[in-house]
Backbone bond lengths (Angstrom), bond angles and torsions (degrees), N, CA, C in turn:
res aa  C-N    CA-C-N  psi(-1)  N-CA   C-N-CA  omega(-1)  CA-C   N-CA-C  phi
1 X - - - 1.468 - - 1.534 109.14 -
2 X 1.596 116.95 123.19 1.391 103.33 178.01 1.126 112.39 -103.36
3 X 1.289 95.71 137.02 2.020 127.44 174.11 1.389 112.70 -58.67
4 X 1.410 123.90 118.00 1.279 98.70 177.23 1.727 93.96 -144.05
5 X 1.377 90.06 125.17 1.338 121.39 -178.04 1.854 121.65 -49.16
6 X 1.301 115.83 79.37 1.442 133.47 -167.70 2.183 113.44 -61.09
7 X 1.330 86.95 91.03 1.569 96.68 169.66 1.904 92.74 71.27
8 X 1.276 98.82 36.58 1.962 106.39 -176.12 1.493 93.52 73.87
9 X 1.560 90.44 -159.00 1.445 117.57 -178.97 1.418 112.27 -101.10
10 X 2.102 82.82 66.42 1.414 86.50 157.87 1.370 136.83 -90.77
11 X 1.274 113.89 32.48 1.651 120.35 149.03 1.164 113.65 -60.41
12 X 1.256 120.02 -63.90 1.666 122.85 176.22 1.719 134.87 -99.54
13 X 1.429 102.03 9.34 1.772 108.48 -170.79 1.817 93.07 -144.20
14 X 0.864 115.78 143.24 1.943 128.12 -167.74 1.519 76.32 -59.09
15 X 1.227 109.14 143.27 1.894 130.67 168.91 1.620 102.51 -58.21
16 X 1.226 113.38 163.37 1.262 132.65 -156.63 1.630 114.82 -4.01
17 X 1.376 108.86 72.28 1.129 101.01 173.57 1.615 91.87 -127.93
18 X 1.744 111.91 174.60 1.903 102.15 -179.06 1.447 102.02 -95.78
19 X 1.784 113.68 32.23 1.580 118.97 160.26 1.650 87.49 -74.30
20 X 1.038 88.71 -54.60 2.392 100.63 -157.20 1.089 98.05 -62.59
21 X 1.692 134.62 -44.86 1.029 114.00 164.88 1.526 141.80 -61.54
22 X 1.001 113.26 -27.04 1.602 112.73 -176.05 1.524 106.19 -87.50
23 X 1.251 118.40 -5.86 1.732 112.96 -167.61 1.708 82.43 -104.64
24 X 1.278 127.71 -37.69 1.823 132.99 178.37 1.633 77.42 -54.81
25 X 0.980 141.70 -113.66 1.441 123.66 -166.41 1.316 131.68 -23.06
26 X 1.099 111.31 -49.68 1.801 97.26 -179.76 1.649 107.13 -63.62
27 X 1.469 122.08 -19.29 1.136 103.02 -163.48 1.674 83.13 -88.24
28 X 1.044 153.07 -1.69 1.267 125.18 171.94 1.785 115.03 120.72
29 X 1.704 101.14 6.63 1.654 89.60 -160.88 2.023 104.84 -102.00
30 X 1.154 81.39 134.54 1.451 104.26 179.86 1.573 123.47 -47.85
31 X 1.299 128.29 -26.07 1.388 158.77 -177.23 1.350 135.22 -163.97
32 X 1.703 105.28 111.52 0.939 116.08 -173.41 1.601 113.39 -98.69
33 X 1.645 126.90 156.41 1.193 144.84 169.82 1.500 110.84 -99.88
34 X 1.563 107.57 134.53 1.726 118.03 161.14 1.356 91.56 -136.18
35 X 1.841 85.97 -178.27 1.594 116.15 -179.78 1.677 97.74 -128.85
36 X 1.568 109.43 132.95 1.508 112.88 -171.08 2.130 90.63 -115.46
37 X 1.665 102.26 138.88 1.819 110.81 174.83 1.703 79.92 -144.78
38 X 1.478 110.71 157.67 1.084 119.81 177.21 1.628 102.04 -119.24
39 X 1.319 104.99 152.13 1.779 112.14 -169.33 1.743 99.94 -87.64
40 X 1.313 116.19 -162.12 1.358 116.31 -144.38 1.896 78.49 -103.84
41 X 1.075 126.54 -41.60 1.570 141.53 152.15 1.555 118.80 -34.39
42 X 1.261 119.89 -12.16 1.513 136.36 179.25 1.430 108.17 50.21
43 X 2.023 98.98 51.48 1.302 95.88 170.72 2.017 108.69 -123.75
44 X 1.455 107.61 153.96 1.372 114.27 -140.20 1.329 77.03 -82.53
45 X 1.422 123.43 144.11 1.699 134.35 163.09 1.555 98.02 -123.86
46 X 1.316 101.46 168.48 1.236 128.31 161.39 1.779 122.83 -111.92
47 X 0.915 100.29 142.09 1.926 96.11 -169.05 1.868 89.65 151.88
48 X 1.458 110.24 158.11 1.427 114.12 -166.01 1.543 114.19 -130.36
49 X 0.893 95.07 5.62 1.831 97.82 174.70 1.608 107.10 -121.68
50 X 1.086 148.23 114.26 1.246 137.60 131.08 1.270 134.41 51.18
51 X 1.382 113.16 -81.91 1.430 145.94 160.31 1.370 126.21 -111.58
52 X 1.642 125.82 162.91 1.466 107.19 176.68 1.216 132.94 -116.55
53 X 1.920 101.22 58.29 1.069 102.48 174.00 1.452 132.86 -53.28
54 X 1.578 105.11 -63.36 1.345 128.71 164.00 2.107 130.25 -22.48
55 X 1.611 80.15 -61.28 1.848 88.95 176.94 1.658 104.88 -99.44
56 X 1.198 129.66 -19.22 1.287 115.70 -168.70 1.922 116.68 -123.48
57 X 1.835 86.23 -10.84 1.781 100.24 174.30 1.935 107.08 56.02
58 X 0.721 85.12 23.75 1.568 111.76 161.23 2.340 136.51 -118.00
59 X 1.234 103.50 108.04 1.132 104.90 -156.23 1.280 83.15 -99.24
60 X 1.861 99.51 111.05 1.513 110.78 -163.50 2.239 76.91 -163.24
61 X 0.926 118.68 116.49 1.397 142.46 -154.35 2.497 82.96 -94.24
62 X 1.316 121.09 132.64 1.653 117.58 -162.98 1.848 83.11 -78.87
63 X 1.721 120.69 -25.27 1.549 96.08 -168.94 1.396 107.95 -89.06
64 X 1.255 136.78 7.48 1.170 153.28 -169.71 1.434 136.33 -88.90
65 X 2.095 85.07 -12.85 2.052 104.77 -178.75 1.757 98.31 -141.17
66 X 1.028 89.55 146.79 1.538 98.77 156.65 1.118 137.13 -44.19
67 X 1.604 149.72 135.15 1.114 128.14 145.29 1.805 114.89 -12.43
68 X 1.141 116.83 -91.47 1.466 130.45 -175.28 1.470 94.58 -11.39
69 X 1.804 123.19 -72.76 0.781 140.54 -135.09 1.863 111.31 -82.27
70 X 1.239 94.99 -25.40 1.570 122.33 -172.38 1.916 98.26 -84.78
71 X 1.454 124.73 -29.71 1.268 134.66 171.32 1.315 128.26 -69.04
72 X 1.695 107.82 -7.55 0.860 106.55 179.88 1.257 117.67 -129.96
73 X 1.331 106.12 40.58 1.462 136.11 156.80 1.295 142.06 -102.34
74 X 1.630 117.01 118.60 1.516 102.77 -154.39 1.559 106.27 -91.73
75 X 1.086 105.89 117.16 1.737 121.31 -175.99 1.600 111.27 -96.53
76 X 1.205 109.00 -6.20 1.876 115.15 150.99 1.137 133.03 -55.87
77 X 1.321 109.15 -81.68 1.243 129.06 -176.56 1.627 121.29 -18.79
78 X 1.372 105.28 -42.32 1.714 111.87 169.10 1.309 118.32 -37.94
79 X 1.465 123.00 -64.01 0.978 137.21 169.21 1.477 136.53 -57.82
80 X 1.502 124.53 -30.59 1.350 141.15 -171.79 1.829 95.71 -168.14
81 X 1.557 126.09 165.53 1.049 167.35 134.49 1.152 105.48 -30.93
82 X 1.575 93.62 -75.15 1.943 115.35 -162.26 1.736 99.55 -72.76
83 X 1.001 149.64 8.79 1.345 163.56 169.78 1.669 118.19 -102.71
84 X 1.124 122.78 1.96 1.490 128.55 -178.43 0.980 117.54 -62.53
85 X 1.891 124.16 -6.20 1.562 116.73 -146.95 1.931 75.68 -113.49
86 X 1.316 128.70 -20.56 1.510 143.03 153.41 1.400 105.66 -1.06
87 X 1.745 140.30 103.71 1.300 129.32 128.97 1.331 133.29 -128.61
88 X 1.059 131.88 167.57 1.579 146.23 -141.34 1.856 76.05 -62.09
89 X 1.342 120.22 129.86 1.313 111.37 134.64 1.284 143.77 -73.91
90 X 1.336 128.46 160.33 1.156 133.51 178.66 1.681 100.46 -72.64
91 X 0.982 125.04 148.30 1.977 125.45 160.73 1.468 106.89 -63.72
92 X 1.123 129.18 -44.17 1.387 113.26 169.68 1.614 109.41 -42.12
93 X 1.242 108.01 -75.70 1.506 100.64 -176.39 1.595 128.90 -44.74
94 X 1.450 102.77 -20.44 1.538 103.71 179.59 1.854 109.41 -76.31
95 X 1.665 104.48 -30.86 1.411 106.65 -177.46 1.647 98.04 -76.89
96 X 1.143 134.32 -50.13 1.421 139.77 175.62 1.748 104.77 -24.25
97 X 1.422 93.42 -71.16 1.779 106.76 179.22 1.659 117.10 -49.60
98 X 1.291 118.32 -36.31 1.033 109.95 -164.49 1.609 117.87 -127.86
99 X 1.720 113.70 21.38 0.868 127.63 158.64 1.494 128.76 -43.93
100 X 1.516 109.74 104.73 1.107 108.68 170.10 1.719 125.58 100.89
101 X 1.616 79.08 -9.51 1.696 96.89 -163.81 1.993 109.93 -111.56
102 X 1.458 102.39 -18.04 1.444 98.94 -179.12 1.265 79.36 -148.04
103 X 2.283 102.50 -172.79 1.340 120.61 173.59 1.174 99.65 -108.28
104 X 1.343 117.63 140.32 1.799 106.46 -170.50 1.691 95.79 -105.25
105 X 1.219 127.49 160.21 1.121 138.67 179.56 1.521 101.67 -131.01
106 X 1.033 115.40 113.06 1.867 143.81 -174.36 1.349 101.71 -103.32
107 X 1.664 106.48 100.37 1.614 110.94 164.52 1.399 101.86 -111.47
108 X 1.762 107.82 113.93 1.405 129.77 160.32 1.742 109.13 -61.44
109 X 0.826 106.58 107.08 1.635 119.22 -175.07 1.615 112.37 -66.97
110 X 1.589 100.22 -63.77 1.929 108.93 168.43 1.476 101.07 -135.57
111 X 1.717 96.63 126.82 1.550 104.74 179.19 1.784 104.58 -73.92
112 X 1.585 113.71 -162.94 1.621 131.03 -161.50 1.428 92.44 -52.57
113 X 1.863 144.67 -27.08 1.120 103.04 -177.75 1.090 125.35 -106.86
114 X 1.334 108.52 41.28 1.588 118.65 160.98 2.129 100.39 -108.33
115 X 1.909 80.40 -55.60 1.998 90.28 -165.00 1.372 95.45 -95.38
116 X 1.571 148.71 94.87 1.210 123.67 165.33 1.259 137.83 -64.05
117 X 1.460 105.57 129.47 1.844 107.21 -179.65 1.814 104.31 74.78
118 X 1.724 109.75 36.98 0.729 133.53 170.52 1.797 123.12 -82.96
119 X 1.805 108.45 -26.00 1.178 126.72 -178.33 1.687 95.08 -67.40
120 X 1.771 105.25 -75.32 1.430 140.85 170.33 1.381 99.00 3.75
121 X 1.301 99.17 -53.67 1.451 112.21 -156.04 1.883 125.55 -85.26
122 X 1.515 79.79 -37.70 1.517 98.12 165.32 1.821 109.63 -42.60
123 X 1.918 84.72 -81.92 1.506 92.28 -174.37 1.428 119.05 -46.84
124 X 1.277 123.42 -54.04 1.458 112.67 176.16 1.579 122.56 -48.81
125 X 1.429 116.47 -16.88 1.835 111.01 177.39 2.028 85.04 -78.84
126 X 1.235 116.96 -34.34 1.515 111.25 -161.23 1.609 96.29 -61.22
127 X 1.279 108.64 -71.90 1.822 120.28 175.90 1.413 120.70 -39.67
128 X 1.442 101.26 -29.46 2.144 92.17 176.22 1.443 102.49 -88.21
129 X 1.675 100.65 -8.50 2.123 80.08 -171.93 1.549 90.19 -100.60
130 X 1.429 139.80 3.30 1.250 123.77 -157.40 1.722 131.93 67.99
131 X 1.445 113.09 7.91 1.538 122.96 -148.59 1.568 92.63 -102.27
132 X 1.230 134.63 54.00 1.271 115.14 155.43 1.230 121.52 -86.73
133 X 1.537 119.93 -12.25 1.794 110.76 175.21 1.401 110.78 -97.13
134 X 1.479 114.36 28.23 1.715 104.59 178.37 1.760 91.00 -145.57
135 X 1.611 125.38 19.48 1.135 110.76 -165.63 1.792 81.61 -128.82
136 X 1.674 125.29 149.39 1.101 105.30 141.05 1.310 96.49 -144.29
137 X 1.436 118.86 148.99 1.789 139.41 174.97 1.462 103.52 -77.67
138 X 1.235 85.93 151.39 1.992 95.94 -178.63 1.595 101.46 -170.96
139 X 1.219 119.51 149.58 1.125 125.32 -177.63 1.971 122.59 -176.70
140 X 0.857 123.95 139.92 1.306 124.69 169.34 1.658 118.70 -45.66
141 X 1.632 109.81 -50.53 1.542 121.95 -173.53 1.709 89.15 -64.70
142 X 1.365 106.84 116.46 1.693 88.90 177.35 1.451 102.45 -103.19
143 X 1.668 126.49 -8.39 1.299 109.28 151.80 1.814 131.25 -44.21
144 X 1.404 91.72 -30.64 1.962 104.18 -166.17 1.738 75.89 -65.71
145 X 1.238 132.60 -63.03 1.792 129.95 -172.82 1.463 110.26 -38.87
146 X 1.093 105.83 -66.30 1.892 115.36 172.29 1.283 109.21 -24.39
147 X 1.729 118.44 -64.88 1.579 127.13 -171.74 1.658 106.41 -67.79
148 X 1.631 108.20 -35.73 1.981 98.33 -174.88 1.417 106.16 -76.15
149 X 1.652 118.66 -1.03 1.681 108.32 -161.57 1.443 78.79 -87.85
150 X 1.759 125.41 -52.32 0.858 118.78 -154.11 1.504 123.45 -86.55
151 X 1.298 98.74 15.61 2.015 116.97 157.32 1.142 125.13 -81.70
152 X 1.201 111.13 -24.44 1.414 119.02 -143.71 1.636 128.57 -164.84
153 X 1.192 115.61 36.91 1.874 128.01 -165.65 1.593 106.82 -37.64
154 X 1.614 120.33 6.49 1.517 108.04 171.57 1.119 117.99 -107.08
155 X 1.628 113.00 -17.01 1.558 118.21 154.25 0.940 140.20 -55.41
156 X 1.723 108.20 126.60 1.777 126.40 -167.57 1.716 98.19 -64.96
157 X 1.185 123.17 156.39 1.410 139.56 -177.53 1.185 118.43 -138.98
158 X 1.487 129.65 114.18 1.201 135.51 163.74 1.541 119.54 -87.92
159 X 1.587 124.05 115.62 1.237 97.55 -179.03 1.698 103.21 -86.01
160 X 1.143 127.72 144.52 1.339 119.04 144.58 1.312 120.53 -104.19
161 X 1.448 122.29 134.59 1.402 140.87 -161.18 1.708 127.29 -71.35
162 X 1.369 92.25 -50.96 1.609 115.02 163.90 1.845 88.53 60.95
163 X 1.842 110.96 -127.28 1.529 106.92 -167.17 1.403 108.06 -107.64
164 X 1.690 104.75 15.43 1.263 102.69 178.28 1.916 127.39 -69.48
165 X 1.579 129.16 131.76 1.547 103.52 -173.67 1.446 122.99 -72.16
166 X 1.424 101.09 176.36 1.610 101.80 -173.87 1.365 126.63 -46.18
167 X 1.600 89.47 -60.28 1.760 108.76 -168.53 1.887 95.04 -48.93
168 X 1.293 117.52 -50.31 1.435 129.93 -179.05 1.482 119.34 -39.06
169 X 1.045 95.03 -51.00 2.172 133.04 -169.18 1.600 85.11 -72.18
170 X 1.562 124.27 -80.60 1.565 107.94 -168.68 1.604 137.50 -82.43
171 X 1.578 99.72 7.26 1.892 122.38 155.15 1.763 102.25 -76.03
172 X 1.280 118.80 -32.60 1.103 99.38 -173.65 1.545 109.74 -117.04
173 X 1.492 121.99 27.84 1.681 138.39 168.68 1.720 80.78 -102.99
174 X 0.852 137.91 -102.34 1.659 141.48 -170.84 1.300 111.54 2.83
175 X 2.051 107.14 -73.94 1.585 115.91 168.99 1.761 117.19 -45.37
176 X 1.357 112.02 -32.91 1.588 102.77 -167.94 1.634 101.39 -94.98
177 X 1.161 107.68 2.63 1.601 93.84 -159.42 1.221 137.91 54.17
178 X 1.241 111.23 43.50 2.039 109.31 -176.28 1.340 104.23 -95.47
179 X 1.024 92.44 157.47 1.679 118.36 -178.27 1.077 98.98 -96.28
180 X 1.338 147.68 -20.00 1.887 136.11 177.07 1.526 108.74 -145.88
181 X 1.562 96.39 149.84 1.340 119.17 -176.15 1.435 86.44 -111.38
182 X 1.380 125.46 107.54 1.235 153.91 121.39 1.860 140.08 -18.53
183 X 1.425 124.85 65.39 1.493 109.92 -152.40 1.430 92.68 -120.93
184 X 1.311 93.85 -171.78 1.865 92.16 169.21 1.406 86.16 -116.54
185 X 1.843 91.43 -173.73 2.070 110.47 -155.33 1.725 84.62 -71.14
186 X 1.006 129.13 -47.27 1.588 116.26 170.48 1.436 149.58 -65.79
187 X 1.235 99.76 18.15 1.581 129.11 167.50 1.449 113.19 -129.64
188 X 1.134 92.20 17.81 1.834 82.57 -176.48 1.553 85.52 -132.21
189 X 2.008 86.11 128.82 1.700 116.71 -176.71 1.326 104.49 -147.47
190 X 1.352 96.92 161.47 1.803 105.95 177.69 1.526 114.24 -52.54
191 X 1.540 139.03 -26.33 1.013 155.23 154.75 1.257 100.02 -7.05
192 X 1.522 88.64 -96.20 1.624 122.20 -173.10 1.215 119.26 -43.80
193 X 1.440 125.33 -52.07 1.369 131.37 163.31 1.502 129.97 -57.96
194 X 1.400 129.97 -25.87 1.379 140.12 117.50 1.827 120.17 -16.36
195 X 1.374 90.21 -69.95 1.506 100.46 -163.10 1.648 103.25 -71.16
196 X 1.192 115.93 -50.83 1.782 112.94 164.06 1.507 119.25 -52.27
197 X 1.033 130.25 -29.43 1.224 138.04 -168.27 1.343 106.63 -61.58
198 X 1.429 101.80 -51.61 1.182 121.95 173.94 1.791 147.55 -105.89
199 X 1.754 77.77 34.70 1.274 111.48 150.75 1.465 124.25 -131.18
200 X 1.291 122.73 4.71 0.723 145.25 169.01 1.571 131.24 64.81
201 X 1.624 85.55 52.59 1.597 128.27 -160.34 1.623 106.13 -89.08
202 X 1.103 152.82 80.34 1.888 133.31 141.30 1.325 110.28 -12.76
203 X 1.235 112.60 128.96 1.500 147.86 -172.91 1.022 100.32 -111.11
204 X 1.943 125.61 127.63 1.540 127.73 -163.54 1.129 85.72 -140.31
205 X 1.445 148.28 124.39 1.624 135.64 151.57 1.464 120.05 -115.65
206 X 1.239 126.82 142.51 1.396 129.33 -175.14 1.750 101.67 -127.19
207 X 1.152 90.33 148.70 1.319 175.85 75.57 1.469 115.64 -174.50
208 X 1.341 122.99 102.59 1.707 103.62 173.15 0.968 119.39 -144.48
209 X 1.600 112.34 128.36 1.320 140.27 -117.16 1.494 92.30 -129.47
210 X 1.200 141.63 -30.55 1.232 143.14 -168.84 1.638 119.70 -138.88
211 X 1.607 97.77 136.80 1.848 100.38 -176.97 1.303 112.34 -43.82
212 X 1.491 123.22 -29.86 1.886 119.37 -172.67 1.398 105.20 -74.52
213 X 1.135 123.21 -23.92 1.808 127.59 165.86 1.189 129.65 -82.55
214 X 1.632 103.67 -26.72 1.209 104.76 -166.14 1.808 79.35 -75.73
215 X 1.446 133.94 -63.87 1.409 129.70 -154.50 1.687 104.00 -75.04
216 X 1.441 141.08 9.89 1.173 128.98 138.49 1.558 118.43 -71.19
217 X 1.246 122.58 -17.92 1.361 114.25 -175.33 1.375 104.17 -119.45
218 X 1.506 148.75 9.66 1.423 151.25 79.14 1.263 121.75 10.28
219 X 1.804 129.80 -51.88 1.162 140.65 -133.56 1.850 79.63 -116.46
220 X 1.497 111.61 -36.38 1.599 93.18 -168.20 1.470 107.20 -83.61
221 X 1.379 95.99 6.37 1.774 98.15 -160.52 1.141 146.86 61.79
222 X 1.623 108.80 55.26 1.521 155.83 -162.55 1.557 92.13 -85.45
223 X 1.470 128.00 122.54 1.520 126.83 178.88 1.403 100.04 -99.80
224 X 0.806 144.26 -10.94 1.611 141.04 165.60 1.621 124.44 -156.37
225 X 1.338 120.43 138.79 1.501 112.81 -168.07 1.850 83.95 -134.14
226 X 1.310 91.52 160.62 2.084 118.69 -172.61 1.708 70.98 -109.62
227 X 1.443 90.30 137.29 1.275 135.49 135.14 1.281 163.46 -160.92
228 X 1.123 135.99 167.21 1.828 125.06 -167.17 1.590 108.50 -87.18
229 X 1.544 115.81 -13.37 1.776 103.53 -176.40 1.634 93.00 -132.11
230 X 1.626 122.49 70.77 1.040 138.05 155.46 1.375 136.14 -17.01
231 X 1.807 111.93 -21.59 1.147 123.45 155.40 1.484 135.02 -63.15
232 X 1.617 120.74 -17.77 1.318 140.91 -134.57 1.402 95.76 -93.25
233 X 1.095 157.28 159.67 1.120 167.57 -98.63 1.707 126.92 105.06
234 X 1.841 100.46 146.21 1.392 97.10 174.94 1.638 129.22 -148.22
């Protein structure tokens, strides 16, 4: 079952920051998770909410500042003290860091009609680095999926499901071509894992945080689970 390290090791380092990332590597994990918003500059960041209320307690909207301007925000501090020097990375830098070394999993948060030419942009960082067999996209907006299938037919696809229904969810896994059905630990049942199996679907579930979850969703035969303590195993 592969582990894949949710927004890094954000158990112990503020989420998507290149604290979580570089310690998600030292501890050993094979695949890491981010969240991609584009700045008002139409440059790709990493960070998972919107705005920064949450990590920076500042109601400052990510399409609303610059790169420049967005860098000079401490997105640590929430989490730890010793983390203050913490800011949103750019996605370049996250592919830079981890070139070659994990599978990154790219969740587009809001496609072009929030970030425009936000897809565009994706795929082209994928195509100049060559990284389509270590990159795969996933996202809730399954329009933002629609526009990357139709950039790019070598890009991996994650669907994530969110409240959309089944019959809905695997008419539109077929059309996009993804390789994983994407759920959280509360949508994931013997059903589903049956029914993917035999479509020959990867099963991704998030969030799991503990060995008693991780080996219920082991037991249904879950091929990869997101999590925040990347070390965890069972």
């Amino acid at each position: 079952m592969l582990v894949i390290a949710h927004r890094g090791a954000s158990g112990y380092a503020p989420e998507n920051t290149m604290a979580s990332f570089r310690l998600a590597l030292e501890m050993g994990a094979k695949a890491i998770e981010l969240d991609v918003h584009q700045t008002s500059d139409h440059q790709l960041v990493v960070i998972h909410d919107e705005d920064l209320r949450r990590v920076a307690r500042r109601k400052v909207r990510v399409r609303d500042v610059t790169r420049e301007e967005l860098s000079s925000i401490d997105v640590g501090s929430w989490f730890d003290s010793c983390f203050s020097c913490e800011r949103a990375p750019s996605l370049a830098d996250v592919f830079d860091l981890t070139a070659g070394k994990v599978e990154l999993h790219v969740e587009i948060k809001k496609g072009s009609k929030l970030y425009p030419g936000i897809e565009e942009r994706l795929v082209d960082m994928i195509q100049s680095r060559g990284a389509w067999e270590t990159t795969v996209i996933s996202s809730f907006d399954h329009a933002a999926l629609y526009s990357i299938r139709s950039l790019d037919a070598r890009v991996r696809i994650g669907y994530l499901l969110g409240l959309t229904g089944m019959k809905t969810a695997y008419r539109e896994i077929d059309q996009l071509r993804a390789e994983s059905l994407n759920m959280s630990t509360r949508q994931a049942n013997a059903r589903k894992m049956r029914e993917c199996q035999a479509r020959g679907l990867r099963t991704l579930v998030y969030t799991a945080n503990t060995r008693k979850e991780l080996a219920r969703l082991a037991r249904l035969g879950v091929d990869g689970v997101f999590t925040n303590f990347p070390e965890l195993t069972i």
